[in-house]
Each structure stands twice: as structure tokens, then as C-alpha cells.
FILUMPA-836849 format. One line per 2 residues: for each residue x, y, z of N, C-alpha, C. Coordinates in steps of 0.1 Angstrom, whole numbers, plus 5000, padded with zeros to 4 digits. Example, Ala and Ser with C-alpha at 12.3 -4.5 7.8 and 13.67 -1.06 7.14 Angstrom:
BEGIN
5132,4943,5078,5123,4955,5078,5132,4967,5078 ~ 5128,4978,5071,5137,4989,5071,5129,5000,5079
***
This chain:
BEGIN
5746,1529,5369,5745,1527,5355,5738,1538,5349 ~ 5743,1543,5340,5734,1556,5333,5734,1551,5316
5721,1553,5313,5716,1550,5306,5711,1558,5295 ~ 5716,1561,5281,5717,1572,5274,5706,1574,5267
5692,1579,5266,5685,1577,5262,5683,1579,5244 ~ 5690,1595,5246,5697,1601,5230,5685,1608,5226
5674,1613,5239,5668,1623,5231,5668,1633,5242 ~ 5669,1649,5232,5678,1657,5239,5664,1663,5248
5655,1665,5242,5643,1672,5252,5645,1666,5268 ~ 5646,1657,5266,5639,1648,5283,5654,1647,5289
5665,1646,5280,5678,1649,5290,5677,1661,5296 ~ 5673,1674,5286,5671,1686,5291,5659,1687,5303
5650,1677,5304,5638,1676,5312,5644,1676,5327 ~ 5654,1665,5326,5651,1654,5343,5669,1669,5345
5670,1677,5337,5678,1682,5344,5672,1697,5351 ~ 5660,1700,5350,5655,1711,5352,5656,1714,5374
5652,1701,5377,5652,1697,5390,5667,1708,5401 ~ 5678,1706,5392,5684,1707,5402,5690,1718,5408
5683,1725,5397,5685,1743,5404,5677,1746,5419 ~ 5673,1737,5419,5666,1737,5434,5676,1736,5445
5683,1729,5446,5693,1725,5458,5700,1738,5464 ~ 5701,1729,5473,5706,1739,5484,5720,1734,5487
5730,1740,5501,5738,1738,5506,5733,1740,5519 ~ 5718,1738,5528,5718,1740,5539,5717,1726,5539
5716,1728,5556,5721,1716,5568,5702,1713,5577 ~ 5693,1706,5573,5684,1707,5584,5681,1693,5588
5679,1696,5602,5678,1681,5608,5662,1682,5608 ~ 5656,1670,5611,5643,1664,5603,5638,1656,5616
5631,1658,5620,5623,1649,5637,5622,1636,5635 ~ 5622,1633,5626,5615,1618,5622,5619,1609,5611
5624,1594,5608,5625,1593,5596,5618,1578,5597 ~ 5617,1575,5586,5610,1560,5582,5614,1554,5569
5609,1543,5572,5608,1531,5559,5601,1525,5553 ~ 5600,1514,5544,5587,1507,5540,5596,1498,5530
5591,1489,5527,5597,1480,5513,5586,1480,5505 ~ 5591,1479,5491,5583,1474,5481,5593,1466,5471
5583,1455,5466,5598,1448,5449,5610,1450,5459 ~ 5611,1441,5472,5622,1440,5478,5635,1451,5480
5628,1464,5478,5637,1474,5479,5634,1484,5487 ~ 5640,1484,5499,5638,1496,5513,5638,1510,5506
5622,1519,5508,5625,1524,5507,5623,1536,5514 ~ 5632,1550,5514,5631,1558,5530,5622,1570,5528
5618,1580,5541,5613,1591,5538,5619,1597,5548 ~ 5616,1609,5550,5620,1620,5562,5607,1625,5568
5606,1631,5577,5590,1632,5585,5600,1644,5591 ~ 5590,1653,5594,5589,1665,5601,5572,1668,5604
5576,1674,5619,5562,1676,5624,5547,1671,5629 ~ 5537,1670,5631,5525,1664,5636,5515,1664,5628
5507,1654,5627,5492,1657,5622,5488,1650,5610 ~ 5483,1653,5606,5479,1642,5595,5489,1643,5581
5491,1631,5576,5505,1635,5569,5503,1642,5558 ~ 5508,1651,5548,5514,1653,5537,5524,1646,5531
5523,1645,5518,5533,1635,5513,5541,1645,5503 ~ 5554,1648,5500,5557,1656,5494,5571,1648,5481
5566,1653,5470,5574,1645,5458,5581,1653,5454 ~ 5596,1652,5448,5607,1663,5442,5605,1654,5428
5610,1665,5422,5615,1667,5410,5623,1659,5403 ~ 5625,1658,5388,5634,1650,5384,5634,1646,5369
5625,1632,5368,5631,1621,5383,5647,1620,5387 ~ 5649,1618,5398,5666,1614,5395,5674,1622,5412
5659,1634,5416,5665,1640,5427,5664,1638,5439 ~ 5675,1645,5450,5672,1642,5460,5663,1649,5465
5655,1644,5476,5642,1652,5480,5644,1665,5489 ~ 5652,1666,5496,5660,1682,5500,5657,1691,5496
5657,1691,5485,5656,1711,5484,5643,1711,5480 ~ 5630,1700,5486,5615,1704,5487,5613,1707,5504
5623,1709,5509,5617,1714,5522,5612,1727,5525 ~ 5618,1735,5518,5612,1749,5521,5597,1749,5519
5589,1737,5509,5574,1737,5501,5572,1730,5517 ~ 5578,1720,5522,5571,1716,5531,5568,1724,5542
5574,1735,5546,5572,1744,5554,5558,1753,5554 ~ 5554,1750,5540,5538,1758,5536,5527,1752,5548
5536,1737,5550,5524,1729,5555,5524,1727,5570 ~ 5525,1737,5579,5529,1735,5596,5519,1728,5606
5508,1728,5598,5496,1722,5610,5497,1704,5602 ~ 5507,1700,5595,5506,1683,5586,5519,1681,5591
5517,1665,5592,5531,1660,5595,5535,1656,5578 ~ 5550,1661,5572,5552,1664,5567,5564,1651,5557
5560,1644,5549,5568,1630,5545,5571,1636,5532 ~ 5583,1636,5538,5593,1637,5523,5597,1626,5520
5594,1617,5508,5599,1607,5500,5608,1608,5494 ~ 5621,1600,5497,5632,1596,5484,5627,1587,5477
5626,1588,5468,5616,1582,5458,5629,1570,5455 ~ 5624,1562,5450,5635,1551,5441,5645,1554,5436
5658,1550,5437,5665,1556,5432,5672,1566,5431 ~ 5672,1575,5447,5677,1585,5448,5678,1581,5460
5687,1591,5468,5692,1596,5484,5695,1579,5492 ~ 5689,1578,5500,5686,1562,5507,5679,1550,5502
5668,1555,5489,5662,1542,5484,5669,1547,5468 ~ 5682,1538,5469,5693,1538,5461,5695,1521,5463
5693,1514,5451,5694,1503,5456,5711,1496,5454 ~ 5713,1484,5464,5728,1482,5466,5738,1481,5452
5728,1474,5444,5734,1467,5432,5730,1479,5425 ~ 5735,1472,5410,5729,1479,5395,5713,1484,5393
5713,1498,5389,5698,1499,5389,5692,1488,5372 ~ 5677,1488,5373,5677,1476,5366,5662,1484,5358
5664,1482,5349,5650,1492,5336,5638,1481,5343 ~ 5635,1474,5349,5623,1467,5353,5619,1472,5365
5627,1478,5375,5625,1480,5383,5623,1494,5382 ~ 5629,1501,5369,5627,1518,5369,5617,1521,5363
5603,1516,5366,5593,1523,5353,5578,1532,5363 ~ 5570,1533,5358,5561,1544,5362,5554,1539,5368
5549,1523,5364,5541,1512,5371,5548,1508,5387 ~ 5558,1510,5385,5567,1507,5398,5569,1518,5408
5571,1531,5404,5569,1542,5409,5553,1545,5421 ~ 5548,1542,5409,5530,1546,5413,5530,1533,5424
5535,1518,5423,5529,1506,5434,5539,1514,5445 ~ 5551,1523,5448,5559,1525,5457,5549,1535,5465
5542,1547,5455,5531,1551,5466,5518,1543,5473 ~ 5515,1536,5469,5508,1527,5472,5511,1522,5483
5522,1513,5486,5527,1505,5493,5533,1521,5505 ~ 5532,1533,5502,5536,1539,5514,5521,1541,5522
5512,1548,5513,5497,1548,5516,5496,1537,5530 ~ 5496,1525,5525,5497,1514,5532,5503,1513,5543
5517,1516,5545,5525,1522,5553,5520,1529,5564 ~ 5517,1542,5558,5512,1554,5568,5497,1548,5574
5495,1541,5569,5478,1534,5579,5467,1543,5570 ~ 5469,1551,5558,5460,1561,5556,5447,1553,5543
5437,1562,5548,5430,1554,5534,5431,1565,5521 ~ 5432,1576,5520,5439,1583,5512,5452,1593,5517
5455,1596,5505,5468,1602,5506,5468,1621,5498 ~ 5472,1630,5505,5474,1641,5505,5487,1643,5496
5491,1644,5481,5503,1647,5476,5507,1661,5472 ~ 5514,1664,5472,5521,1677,5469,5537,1675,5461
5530,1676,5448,5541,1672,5441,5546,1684,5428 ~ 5562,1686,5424,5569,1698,5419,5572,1696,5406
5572,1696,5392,5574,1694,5381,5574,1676,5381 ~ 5583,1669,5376,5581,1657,5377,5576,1647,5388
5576,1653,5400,5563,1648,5413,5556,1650,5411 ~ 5546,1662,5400,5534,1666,5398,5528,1655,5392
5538,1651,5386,5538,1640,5369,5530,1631,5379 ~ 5543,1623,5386,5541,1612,5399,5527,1614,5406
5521,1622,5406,5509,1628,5420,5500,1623,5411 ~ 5499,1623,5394,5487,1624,5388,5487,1613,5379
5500,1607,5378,5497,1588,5378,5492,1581,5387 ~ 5496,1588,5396,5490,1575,5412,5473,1582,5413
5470,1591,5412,5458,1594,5414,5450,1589,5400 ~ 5456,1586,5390,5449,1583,5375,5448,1569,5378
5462,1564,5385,5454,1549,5387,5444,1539,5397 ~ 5446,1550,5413,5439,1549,5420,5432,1564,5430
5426,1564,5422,5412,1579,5420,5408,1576,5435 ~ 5402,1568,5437,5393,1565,5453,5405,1567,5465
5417,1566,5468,5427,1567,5473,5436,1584,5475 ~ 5427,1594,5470,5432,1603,5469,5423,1616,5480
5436,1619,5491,5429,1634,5494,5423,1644,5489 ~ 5433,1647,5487,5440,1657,5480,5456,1665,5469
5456,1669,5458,5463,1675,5453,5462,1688,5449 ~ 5482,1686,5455,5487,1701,5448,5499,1697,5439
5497,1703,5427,5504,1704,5418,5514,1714,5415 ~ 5525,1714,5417,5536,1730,5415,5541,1729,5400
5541,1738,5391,5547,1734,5383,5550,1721,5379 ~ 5542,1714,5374,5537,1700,5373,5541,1700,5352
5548,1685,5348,5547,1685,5340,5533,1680,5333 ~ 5529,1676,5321,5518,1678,5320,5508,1665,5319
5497,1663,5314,5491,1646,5313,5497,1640,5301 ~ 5506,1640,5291,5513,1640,5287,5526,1642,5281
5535,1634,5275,5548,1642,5271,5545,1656,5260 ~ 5537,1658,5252,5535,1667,5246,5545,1682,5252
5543,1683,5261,5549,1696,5265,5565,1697,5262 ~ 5572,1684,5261,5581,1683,5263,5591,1690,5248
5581,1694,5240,5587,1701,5226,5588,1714,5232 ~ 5579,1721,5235,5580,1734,5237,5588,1741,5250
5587,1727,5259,5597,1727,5267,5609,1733,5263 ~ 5615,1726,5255,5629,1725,5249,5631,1739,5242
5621,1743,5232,5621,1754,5228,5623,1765,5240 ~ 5617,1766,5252,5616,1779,5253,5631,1780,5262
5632,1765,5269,5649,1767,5273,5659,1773,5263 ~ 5659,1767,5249,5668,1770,5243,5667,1786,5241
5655,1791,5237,5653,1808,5237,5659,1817,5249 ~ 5658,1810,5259,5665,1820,5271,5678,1815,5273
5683,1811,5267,5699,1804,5272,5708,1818,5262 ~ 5718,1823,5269,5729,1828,5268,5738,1820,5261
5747,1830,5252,5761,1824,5249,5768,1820,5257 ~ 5770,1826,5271,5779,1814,5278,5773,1802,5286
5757,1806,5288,5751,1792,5292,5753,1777,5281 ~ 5755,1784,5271,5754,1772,5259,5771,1767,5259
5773,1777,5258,5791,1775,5257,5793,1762,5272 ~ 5791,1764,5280,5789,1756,5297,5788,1744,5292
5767,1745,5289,5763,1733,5286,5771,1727,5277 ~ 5777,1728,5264,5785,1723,5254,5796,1715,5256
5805,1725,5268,5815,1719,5276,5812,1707,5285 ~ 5801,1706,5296,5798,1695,5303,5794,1685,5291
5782,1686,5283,5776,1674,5277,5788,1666,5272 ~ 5802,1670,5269,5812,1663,5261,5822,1659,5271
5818,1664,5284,5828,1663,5298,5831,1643,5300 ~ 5817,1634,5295,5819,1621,5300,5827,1614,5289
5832,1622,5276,5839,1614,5274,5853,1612,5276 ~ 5857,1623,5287,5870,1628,5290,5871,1620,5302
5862,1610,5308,5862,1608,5319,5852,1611,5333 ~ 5847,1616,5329,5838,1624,5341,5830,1618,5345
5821,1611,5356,5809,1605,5357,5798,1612,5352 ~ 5789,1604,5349,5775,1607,5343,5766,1618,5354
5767,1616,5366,5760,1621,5378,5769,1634,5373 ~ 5781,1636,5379,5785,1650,5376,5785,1658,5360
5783,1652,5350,5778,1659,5336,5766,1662,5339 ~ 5758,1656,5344,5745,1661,5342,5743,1669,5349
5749,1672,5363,5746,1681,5375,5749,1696,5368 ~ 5765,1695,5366,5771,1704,5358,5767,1713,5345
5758,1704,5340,5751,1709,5328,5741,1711,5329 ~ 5731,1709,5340,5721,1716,5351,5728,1732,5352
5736,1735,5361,5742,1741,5365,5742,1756,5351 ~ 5741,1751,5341,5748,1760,5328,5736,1763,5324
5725,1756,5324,5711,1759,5321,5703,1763,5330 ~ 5708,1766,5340,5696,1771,5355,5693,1784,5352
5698,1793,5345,5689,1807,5348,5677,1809,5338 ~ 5677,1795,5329,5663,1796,5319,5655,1792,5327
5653,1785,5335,5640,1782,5344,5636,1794,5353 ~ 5645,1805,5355,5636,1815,5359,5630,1829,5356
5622,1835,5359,5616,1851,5352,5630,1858,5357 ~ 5638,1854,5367,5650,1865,5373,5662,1859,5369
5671,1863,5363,5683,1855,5358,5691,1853,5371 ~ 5694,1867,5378,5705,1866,5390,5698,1854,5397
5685,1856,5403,5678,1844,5408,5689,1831,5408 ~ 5683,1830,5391,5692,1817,5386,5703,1813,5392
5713,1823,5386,5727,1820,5391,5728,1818,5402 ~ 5723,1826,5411,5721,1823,5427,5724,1811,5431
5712,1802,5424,5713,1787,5426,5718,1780,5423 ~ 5724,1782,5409,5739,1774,5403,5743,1774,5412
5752,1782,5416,5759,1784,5426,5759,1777,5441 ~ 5746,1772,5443,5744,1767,5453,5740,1748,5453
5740,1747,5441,5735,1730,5440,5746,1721,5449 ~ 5740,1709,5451,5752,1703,5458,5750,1691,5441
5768,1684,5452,5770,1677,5443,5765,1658,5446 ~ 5761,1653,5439,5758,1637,5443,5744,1636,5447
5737,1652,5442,5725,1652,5446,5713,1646,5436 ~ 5719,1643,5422,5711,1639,5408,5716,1628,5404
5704,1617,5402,5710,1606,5397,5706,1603,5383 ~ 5717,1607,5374,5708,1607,5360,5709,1593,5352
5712,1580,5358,5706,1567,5357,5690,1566,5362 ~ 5690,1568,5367,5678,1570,5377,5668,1578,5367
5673,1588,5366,5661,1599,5355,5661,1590,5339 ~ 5675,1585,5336,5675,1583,5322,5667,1568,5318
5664,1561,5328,5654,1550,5328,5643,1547,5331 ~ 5639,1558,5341,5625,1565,5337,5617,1568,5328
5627,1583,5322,5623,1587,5313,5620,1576,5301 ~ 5630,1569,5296,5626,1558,5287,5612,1551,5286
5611,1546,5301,5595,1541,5306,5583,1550,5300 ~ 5585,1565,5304,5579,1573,5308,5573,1577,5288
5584,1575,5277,5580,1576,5266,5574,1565,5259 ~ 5572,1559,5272,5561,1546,5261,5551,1545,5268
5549,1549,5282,5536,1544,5290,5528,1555,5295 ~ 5534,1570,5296,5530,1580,5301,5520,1584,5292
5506,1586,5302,5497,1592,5292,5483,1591,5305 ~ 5484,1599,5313,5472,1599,5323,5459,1609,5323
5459,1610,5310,5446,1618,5309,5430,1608,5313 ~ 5432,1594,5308,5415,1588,5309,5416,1590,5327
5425,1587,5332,5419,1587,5346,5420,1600,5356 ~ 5428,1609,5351,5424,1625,5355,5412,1627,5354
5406,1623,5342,5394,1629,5337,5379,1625,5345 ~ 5384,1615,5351,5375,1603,5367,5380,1610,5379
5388,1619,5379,5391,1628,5398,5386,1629,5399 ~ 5379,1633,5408,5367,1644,5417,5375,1645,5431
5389,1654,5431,5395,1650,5441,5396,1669,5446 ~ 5397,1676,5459,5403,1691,5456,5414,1690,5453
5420,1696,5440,5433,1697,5430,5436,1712,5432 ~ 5450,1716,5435,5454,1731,5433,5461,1730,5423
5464,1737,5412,5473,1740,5402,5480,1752,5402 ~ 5498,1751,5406,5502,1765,5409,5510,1763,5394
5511,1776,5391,5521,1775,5379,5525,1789,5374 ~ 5537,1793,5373,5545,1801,5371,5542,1802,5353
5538,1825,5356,5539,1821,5341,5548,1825,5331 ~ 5562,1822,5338,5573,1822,5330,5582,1810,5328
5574,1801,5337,5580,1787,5339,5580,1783,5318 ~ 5593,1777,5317,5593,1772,5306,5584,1761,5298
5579,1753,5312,5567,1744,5305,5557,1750,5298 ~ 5554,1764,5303,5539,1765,5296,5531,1770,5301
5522,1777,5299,5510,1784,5307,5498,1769,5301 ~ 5503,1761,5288,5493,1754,5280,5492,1744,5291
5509,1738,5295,5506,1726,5307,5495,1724,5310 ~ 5498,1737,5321,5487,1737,5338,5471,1739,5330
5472,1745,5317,5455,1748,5314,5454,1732,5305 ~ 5461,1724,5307,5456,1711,5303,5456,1702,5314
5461,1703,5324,5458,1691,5337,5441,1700,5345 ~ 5440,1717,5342,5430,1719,5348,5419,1717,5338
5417,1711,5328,5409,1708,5320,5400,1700,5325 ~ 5418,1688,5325,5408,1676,5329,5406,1671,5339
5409,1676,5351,5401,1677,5368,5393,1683,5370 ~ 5384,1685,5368,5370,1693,5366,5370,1696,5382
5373,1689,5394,5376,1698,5404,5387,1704,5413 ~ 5395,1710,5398,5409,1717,5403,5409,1730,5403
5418,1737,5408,5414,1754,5410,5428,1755,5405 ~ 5428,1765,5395,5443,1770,5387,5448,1785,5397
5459,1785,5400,5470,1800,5401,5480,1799,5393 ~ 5479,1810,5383,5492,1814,5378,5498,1827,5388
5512,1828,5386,5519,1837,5395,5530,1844,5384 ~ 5527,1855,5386,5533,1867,5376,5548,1867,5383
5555,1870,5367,5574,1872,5372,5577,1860,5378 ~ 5572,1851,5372,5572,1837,5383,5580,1822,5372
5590,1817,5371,5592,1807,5365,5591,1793,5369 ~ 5599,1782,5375,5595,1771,5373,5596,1770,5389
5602,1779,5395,5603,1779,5411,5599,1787,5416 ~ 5584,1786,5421,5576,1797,5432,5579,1803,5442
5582,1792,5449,5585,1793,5468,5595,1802,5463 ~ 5608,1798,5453,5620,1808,5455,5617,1824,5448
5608,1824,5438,5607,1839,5428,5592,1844,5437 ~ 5586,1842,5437,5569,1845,5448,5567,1841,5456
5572,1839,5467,5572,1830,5481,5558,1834,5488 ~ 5558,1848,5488,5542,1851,5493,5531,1847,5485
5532,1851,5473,5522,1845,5468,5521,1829,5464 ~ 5530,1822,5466,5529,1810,5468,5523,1802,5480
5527,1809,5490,5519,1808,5503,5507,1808,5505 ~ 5502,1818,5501,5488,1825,5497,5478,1811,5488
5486,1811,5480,5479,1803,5470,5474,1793,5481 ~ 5487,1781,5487,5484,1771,5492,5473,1774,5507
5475,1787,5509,5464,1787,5527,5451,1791,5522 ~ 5450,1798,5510,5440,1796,5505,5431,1784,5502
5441,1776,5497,5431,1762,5489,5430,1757,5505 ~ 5436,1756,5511,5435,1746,5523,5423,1751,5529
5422,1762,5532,5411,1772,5541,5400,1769,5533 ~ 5400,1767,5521,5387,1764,5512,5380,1749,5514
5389,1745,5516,5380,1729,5517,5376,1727,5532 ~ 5377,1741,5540,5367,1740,5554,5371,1726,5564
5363,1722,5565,5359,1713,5579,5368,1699,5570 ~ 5370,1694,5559,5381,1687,5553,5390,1685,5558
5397,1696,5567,5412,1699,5571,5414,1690,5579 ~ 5426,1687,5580,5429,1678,5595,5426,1687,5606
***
């Protein structure tokens, strides 16, 4: 069921995610489960050691094309979440606006926390996982390792105007002409998952400082990878309840803030989530847009062996 929200920022939002995807094939050591609100839901595990938890984009994606971030992490065992509503925790029936909200989201980390035996939890979360990392930590502060934030949207919707603006400034006449064509594609028939993919697709080279970059990725998204029921009932939630600044402002957690400073969100974002974690450490990364690992891979690397190497004897 996809669910039309009718405001054009945050359609443009939950489609930023999917220039990430890939067309590789990797098999994964480990996989698991957990329920919450009677709904199974899965992750992928790679590797040994104390876990990392790793959140994609969205909302609405599959968690795949965060593996290359998880690769930063080789001495952690490494939990990729399908978050609700995507990949395997897809539930059988109709998705349902009660079950798709931010409050539900945040009890599904919880109930993983719980899962993994841990008494806090290490998140590493990418534009709308960032979001996800810093609701669950605003609601349960004492429960928190550690965060890393990538290109994280912000403690509010606020960004989401300038957002839109600076997409629409970097879009081409035939990116718009694309988008124009998909947005009108569902009423010819088309499913909602493939308009939105598709019109992802037409807008991918504004999310980066390198346009070819971009295209690169178009090129490469898979298909059935975006569920924009999934994103478009979130988001809804997300414009009446999102607002996690009082409890940022209570972390005392180590926070890294990476952020590209051609990413369209904002250089303002990241200098408003590091405001209010008083013990977060900001990187901006030059020629850098909304995807690190793929435009500055070294220095994204860098960034993360740094902060790890910093908090010393902390480490697993």
C-alpha cells in the first residue's frame, strides 16, 4: 500500500537513499531474527566481536548498499538491520500507519538491544538512519555506546526546505524532464515502488559533488530495492512527532558527525546535531556530497579510525 503524502520535499527526501544500491552479490556469515508488535524482524551479521549496528537510509531501503560502511568496521561484528518494512521484515499483509511510526521504529531497536544481550548499543547510521540513531538515543540516552552519524538528517524537519532547494538547483534539464516523466508514470499504470525508484534514478546526480559519480549509480540501483509505502508512512509520522532535540541535548555519548560539504542537506544540519551533543566530534569532507564512502573513501575511513582510536581502552 503506498500512501501519498502530497508533500513534495519529503517525497524528494525518502528518495535520496537509493543512489546507493548496488548490483553486487555478497554473501554475509551470519543472519538473525527477533520479533517485536508481532512482527519478525531480520538482520544480516558479518564478522566477530562486539557488535555494530548499522542503519540505511530512507526510510523505505534495503540495507545492502550499507555494506561497504560496514566494512570501516573489521575488528566489530557487524548487524545490518532491515529495518521494518523493507527486505525480510516486510510484513505478510498490508502495511498499517500504526505500525509505521517513529515510536515503533525506535521500540524495534530496543527490542534488538535486547536481542543482542547488550546493555548499550554502538549505531552507525546514513541520512535517515542518522535520524533513526538519534531518536533511539533521545529516547534512551543510558543505552547508548556509541554514535556515528553519516550524513544524518537533522534534529528536526527544518532542513527539509533547503533540502529541496538545493536539489532542485543542481538538477539538469534532462534530470527534470526524467523526474517529470516517472512522477506521472503511476498513473499509466506503473507501481508506486518502481515510480519512485525511477525518479530516484533521474535525481541521483544532485546528491553528489561529481555528477559522472552520480550517473554511475543510476545506473547501477536495483530494482524492488525501495519501498515507498514504507517511506510514505513514516514520513507522515515523522511530520508530526519528529523533533529530538530535548533529548540530544542529555547525550554524553562519543558521537562522530561525518558530513559532506556538498551534500544537499547542509553544512547547517551537521552544525545543528553537533550543537546539541556537546560530546560529538564534527568532519566535514571536501568535494564530498551525500555519499562519503563512494566520493572520499579515504577520508571517510580516516575519519571513522580516528574517532575509534580516540576513545582508547573503550574499544572492544
Amino acid at each position: 500500500m503506498f500512501v501519498n503524502t502530497d508533500l513534495r520535499p519529503l517525497r524528494i527526501l525518502y528518495l535520496l537513499q537509493a543512489v546507493l544500491l548496488t548490483t553486487a552479490t555478497v554473501v554475509l556469515a551470519q543472519d538473525g531474527s527477533f520479533v517485536n508488535r508481532d512482527l519478525r524482524l531480520h538482520y544480516r551479521s558479518v564478522g566477530a566481536g562486539a557488535p555494530v549496528v548499522i542503519l540505511s537510509g530512507g526510510p523505505g531501503f534495503d540495507v545492502d548498499y550499507m555494506l561497504p560502511v560496514a566494512e570501516a568496521f573489521p575488528s566489530f561484528r557487524r548487524i545490518l538491520l532491515e529495518q521494518r518494512g523493507t527486505g525480510r521484515s516486510m510484513p505478510t499483509d498490508l502495511l498499517r500507519a500504526e505500525d509505521m511510526t517513529l515510536n515503533v521504529v525506535v521500540e524495534d531497536l530496543e527490542a534488538l538491544r535486547v536481542h543482542l544481550q547488550q546493555e548499550r548499543l554502538f549505531l552507525v547510521g546514513h541520512s535517515w538512519g542518522g535520524m533513526l540513531a538519534m531518536a533511539y538515543a533521545a529516547a534512551h540516552p543510558t543505552r547508548i555506546e556509541r554514535l556515528i552519524l553519516i550524513d544524518s538528517g537533522g534534529p528536526t524537519l527544518e532542513f527539509v526546505s533547503w533540502f529541496e532547494d538545493n536539489i532542485r538547483a543542481r538538477l539538469r534539464p534532462q534530470d527534470v524532464e526524467a523526474e517529470r516523466y516517472w512522477a506521472e508514470a503511476e498513473k499509466r499504470g506503473v507501481g508506486a515502488d518502481k515510480v519512485a525508484l525511477e525518479t530516484a534514478r533521474a535525481v541521483t546526480p544532485a546528491y553528489f559533488y561529481d555528477r559522472d559519480k552520480g550517473l554511475a549509480f543510476a545506473a547501477t540501483m536495483l530494482d524492488g530495492s525501495l519501498h515507498a509505502g514504507t517511506s510514505a508512512l513514516l514520513f507522515a509520522d515523522l511530520q508530526k512527532n519528529y523533533d529530538v532535540r530535548a533529548g540530544l541535548s542529555r547525550l554524553d555519548r562519543p558521537t562522530l558527525i561525518i558530513q559532506g560539504h556538498q551534500d544537499p542537506m547542509g553544512d547547517k544540519t551537521a552544525g545543528d546535531i553537533h550543537a546539541l551533543i556537546k560530546s560529538s566530534t564534527q568532519v566535514y569532507l571536501h568535494k564530498c556530497g551525500h555519499f562519503p564512502w563512494v566520493e572520499q573513501p579515504e577520508a571517510f575511513r580516516r575519519a571513522i579510525d580516528d574517532f575509534l582510536k580516540g576513545l582508547g581502552s573503550s574499544l572492544p
